[in-house]
C-alpha positions as CSV (number, residue, x, y, z in Angstrom):
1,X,74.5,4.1,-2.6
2,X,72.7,1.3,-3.9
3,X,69.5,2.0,-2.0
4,X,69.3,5.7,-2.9
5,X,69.3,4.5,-6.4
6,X,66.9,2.4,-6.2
7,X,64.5,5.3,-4.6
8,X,65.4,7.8,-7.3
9,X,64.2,5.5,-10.0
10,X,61.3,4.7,-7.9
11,X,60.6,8.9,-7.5
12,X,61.0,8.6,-11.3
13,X,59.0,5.9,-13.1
14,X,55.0,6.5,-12.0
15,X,53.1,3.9,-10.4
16,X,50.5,2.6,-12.8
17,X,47.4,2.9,-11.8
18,X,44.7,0.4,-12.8
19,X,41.4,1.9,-13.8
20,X,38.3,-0.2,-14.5
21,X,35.3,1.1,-16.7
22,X,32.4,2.2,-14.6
23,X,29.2,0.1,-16.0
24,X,26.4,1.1,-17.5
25,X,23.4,1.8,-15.9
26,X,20.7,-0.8,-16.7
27,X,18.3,0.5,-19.3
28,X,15.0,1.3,-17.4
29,X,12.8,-0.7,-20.2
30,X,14.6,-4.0,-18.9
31,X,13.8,-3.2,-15.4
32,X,9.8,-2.7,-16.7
33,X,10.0,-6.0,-18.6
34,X,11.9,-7.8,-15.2
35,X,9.1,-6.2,-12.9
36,X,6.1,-7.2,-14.9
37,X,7.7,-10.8,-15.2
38,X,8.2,-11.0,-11.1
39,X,4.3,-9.9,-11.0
40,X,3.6,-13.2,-13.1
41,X,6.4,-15.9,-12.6
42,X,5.0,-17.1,-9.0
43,X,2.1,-18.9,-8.6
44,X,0.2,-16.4,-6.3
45,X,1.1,-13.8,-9.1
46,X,0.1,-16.1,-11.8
47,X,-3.3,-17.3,-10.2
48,X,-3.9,-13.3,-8.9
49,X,-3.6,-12.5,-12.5
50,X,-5.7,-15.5,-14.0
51,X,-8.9,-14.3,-11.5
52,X,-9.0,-11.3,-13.4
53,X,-10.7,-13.3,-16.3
54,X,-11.8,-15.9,-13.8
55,X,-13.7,-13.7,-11.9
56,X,-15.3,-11.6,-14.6
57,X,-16.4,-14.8,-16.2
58,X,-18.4,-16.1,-13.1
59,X,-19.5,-12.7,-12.7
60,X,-20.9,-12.6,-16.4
61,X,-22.3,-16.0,-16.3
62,X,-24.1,-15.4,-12.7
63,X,-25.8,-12.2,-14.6
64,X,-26.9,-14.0,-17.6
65,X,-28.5,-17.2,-15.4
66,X,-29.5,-15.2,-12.6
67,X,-30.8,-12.2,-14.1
68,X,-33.7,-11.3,-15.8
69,X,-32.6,-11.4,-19.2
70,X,-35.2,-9.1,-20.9
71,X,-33.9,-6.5,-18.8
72,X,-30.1,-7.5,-19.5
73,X,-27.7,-4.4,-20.8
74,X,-24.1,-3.8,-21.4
75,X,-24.2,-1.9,-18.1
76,X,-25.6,-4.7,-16.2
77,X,-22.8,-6.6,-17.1
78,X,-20.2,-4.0,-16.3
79,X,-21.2,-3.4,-12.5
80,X,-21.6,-7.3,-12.1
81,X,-17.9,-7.1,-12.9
82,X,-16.8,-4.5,-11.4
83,X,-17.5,-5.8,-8.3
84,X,-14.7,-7.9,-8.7
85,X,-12.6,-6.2,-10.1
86,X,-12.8,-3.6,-7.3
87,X,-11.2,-6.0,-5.2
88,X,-8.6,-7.8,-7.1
89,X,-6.7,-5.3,-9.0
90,X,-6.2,-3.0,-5.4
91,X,-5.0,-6.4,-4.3
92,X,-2.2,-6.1,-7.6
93,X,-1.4,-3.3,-6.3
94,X,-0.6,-4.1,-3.2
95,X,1.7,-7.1,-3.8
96,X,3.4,-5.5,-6.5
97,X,5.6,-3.9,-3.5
98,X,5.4,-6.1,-0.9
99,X,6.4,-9.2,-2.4
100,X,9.9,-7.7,-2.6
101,X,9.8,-7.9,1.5
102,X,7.4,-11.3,1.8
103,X,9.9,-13.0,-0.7
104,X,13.2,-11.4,0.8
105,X,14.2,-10.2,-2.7
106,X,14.4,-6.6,-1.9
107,X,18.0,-7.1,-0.9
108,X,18.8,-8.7,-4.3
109,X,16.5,-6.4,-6.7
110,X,18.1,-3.0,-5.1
111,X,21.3,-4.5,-5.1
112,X,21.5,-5.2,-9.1
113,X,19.2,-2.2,-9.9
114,X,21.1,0.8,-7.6
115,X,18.6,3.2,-8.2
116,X,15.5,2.3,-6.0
117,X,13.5,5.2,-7.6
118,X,13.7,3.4,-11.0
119,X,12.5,-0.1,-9.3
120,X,9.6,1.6,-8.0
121,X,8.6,3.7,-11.2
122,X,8.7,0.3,-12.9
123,X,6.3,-1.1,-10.6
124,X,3.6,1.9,-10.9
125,X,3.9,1.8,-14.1
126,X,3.4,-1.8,-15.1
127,X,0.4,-1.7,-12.1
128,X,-1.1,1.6,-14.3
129,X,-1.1,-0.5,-17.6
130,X,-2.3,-3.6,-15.9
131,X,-5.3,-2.1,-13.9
132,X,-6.1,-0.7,-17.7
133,X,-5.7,-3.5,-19.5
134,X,-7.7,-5.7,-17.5
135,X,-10.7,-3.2,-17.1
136,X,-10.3,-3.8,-20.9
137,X,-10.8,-7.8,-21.0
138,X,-13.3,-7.7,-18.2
139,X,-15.2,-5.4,-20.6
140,X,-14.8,-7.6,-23.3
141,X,-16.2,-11.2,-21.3
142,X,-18.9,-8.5,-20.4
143,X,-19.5,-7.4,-23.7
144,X,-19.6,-11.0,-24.6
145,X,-22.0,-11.8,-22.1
146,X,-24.3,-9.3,-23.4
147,X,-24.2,-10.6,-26.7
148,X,-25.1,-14.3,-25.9
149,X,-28.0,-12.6,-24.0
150,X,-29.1,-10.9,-27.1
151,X,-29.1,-14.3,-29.2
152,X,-30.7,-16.0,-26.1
153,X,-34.1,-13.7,-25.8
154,X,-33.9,-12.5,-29.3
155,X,-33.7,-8.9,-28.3
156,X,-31.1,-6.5,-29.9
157,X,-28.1,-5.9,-27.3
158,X,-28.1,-2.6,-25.5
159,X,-24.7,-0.8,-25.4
160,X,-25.4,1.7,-22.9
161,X,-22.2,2.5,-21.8
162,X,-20.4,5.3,-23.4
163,X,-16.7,6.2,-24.2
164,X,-16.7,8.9,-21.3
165,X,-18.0,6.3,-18.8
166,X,-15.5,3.6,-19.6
167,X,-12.9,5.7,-18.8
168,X,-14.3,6.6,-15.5
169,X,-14.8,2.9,-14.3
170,X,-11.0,2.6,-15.3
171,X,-10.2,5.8,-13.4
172,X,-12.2,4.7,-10.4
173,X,-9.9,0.9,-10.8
174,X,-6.8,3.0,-10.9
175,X,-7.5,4.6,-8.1
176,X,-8.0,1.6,-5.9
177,X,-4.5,-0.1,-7.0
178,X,-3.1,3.4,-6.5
179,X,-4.3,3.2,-2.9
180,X,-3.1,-0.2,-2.9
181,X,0.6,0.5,-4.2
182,X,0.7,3.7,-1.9
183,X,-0.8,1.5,0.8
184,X,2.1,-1.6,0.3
185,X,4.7,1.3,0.3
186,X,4.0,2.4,3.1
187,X,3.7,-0.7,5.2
188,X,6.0,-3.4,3.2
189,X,3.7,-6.0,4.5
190,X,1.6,-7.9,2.9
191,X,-1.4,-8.6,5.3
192,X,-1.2,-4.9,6.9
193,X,-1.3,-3.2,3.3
194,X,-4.4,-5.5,2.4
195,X,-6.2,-5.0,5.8
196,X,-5.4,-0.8,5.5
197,X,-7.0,-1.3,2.0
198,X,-10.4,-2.9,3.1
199,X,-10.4,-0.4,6.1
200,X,-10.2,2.4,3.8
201,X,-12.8,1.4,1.7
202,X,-15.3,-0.6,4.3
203,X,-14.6,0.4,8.1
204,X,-14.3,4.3,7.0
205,X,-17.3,4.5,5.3
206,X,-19.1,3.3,7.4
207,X,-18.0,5.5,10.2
208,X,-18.4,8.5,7.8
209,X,-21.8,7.4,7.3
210,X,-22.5,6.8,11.3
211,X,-20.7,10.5,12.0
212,X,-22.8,11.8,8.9
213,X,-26.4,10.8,10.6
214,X,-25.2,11.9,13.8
215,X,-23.7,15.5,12.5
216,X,-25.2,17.6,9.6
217,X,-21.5,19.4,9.1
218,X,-20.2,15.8,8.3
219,X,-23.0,15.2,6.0
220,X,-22.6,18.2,3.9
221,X,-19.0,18.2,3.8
222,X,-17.5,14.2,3.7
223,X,-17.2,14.1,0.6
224,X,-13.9,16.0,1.1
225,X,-12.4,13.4,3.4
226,X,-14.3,9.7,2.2
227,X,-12.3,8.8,-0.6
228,X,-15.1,5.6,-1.3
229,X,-17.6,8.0,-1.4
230,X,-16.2,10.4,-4.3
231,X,-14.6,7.0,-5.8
232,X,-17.1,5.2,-6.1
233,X,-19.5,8.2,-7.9
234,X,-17.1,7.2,-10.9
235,X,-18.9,4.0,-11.4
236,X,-22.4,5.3,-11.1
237,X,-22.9,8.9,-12.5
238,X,-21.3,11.8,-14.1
239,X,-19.7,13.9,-11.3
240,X,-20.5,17.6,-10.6
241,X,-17.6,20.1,-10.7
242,X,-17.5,20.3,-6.8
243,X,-17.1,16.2,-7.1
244,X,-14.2,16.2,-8.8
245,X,-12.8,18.7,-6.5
246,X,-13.7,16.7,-3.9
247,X,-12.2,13.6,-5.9
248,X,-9.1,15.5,-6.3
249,X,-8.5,16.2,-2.4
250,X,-9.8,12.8,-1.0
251,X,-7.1,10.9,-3.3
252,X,-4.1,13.3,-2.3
253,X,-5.1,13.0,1.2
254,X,-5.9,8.8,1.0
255,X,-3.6,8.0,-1.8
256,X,-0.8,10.7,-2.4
257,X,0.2,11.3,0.8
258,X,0.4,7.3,1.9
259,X,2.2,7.5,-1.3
260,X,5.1,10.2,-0.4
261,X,5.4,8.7,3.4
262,X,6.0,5.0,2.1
263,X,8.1,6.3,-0.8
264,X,10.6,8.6,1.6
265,X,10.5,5.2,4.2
266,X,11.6,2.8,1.0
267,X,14.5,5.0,-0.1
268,X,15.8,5.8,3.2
269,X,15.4,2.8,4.9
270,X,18.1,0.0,5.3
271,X,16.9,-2.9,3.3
272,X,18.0,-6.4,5.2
């Protein structure tokens, strides 16, 4: 008697059921703000980022001592530094992704942020505004150097670079930590993202150029498969219609589709 009861009232009174408030996701501008500070809080990140202006201060003070300063211009300046630059910022690129493997903090950073797509849009974006921002202070120790030129030989500075070709050094920059970022993607290592970098823009050229000497169809038509060639135009001309075509398909072929490989391996892939 008792015990049927006891059941009724349980059939009766509901079981209360504990809910608990789903949390909210974490605002994307705080992920930007974390990722740029995990690009700078390390010492390799620190130091990577101090040879930006390291480099194009050497670079600016080799021009003015070593070159002949009656000749000097703003654009002399600006390929002494880009030299640099062409190597470093790729280099940003690169370890903006892999350092999440090289550290072990990939486990961590996709645990607290869910999303990995949002992780990764951080870190393209904060390597986009970097690569820019640095083209600009690069330009400005440049510009610099031109000026102490001017007030060394007594001849007016020469600013011969314009608007339009600015953007297209910082286009060509972009590019390379584009390659570099698609490049770490894709292998999540460190050393094998650098060395696929330099081989991309050293070992293939020169084998396009070898091929190109050797077969007059590969002359007329690498420009459609040699990123560095179509790249590197950016820094020392305007580029014909057909160039930025061939711009175009070189950087989907070298950049965007490194780019959709690593991102599909990234979001699939078990992170340990």
């Amino acid at each position: 008697m008792t015990a049927t009861t006891l059941d009724a009232v349980t059939d009766v009174v509901p079981t209360a059921v504990r809910t608990r408030p789903a949390p909210a996701p974490t605002p994307f501008r705080r992920v930007l703000r974390v990722e740029l500070r995990k690009m700078f809080d390390t010492r390799s990140g620190f130091w990577l980022m101090a040879s930006i202006v390291i480099a194009s201060v050497i670079a600016t003070v080799l021009t003015v001592v070593l070159g002949n300063r009656d000749t000097l211009t703003f654009d002399s300046f600006a390929a002494a530094i880009g030299s640099p630059m062409s190597i470093v910022l790729p280099i940003i690129g690169v370890l903006a992704v892999t350092s999440e493997w090289s550290q072990r903090t990939a486990l961590t950073t996709f645990t607290l942020v869910s999303s990995r797509p949002r992780v990764l849009g951080a870190k393209l974006i904060n390597i986009v505004v970097i690569g820019a921002v640095s083209m600009f202070v690069a330009l400005s120790v440049g510009a610099l150097g031109n000026l102490v030129t001017s007030l060394i030989t007594g001849n007016d500075a020469v600013w011969n670079i314009s608007v339009g070709a600015f953007a297209k050094i910082v286009l060509a920059n972009e590019l390379g930590m584009l390659l570099g970022f698609a490049l770490g993607l894709l292998f999540r290592n460190s050393p094998a993202a650098i060395v696929g970098y330099f081989v991309v823009n050293m070992v293939v050229p020169t084998l396009s150029g070898a091929l190109a000497s050797a077969q007059q169809w590969w002359a007329d038509n690498a420009g459609w498969f040699d990123l560095s060639q179509t790249r590197f135009l950016l820094f020392d001309s305007g580029l014909t219609g057909q160039e930025w075509a061939q711009l175009g398909v070189t950087s989907l072929l070298w950049i965007g589709l490194p780019l959709l490989i690593g991102l599909r391996l990234v979001l699939r892939s078990e992170v340990k």
